[in-house]
C-alpha positions as CSV (number, residue, x, y, z in Angstrom):
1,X,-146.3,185.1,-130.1
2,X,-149.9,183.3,-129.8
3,X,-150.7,180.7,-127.5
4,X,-151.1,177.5,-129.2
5,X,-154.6,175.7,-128.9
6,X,-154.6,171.9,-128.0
7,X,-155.7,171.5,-131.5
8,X,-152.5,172.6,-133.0
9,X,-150.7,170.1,-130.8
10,X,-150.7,166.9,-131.6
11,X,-150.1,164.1,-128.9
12,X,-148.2,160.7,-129.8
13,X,-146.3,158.2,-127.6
14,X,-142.9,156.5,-128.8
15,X,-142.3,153.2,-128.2
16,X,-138.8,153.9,-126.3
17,X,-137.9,149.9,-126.7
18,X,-139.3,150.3,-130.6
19,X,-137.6,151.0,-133.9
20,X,-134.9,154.3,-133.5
21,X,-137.0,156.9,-132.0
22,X,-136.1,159.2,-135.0
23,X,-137.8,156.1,-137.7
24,X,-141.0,156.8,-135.2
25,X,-140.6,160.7,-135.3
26,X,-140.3,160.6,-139.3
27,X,-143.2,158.3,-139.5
28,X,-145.0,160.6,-137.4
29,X,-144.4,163.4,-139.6
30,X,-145.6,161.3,-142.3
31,X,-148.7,160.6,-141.2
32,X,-149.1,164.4,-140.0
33,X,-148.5,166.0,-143.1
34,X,-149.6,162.9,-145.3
35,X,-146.2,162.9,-147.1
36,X,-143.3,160.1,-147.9
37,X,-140.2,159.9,-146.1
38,X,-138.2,160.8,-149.3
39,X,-139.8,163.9,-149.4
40,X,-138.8,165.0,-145.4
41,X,-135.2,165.7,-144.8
42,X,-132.8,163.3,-142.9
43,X,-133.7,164.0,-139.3
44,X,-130.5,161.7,-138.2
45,X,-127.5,164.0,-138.4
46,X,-130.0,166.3,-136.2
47,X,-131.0,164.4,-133.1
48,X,-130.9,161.3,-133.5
49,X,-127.6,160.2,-131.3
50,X,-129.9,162.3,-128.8
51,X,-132.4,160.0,-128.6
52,X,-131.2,157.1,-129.0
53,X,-129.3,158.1,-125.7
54,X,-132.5,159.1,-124.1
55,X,-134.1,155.8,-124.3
56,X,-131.1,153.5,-124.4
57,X,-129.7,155.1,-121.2
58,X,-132.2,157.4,-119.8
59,X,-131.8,159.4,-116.4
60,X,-133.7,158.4,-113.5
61,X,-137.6,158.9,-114.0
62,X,-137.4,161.6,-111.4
63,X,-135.0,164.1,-113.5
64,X,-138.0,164.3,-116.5
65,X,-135.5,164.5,-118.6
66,X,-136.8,165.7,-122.1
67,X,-135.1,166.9,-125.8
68,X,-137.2,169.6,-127.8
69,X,-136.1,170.1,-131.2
70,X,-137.4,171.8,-134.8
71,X,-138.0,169.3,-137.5
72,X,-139.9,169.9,-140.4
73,X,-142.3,172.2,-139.6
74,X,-142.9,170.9,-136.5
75,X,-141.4,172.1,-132.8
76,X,-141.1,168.5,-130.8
77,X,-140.6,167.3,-127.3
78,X,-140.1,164.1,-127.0
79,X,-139.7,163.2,-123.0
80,X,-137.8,159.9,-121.6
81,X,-141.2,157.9,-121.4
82,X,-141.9,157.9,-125.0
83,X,-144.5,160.9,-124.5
84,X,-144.1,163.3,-127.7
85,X,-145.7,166.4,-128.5
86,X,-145.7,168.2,-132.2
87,X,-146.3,171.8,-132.7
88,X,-146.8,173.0,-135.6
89,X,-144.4,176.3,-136.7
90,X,-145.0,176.7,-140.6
């Protein structure tokens, strides 16, 4: 396995009081890979009930609590303050 450089990691930060953190994570993708929603699968039977959990009722800031997950090419942490981090894997 290579290290990843910081320019195959892309930094974004979730609003965790937005829309459903996976709408932001798709529309992430989207702008990523410059494609339409229709053409990503459904990310909701995945992780969504995680998330939505993490930001709806999250743990106390000191147990930096975070979910990482595979989603469309992408490897991505999403931590209880909104901070998200895509790696790209294909």
């Amino acid at each position: 396995m290579t290290d990843r450089t910081e320019s195959e990691i892309v930094h974004r930060e979730l609003d965790p009081d937005g829309d459903s953190p996976s709408v932001q994570i798709v529309e992430a993708i989207m702008d990523l890979e410059g494609v339409d929603s229709t053409e990503l699968p459904t990310i909701y039977d995945c992780v969504d009930g995680m998330l939505s959990e993490l930001f709806s009722n999250p743990p106390a800031p000191e147990a930096q609590m975070e979910v990482t997950f595979s989603y469309y090419r992408y490897r991505v942490t999403i931590e209880q303050n909104g901070s998200a981090k895509f790696v790209k894997t294909g």
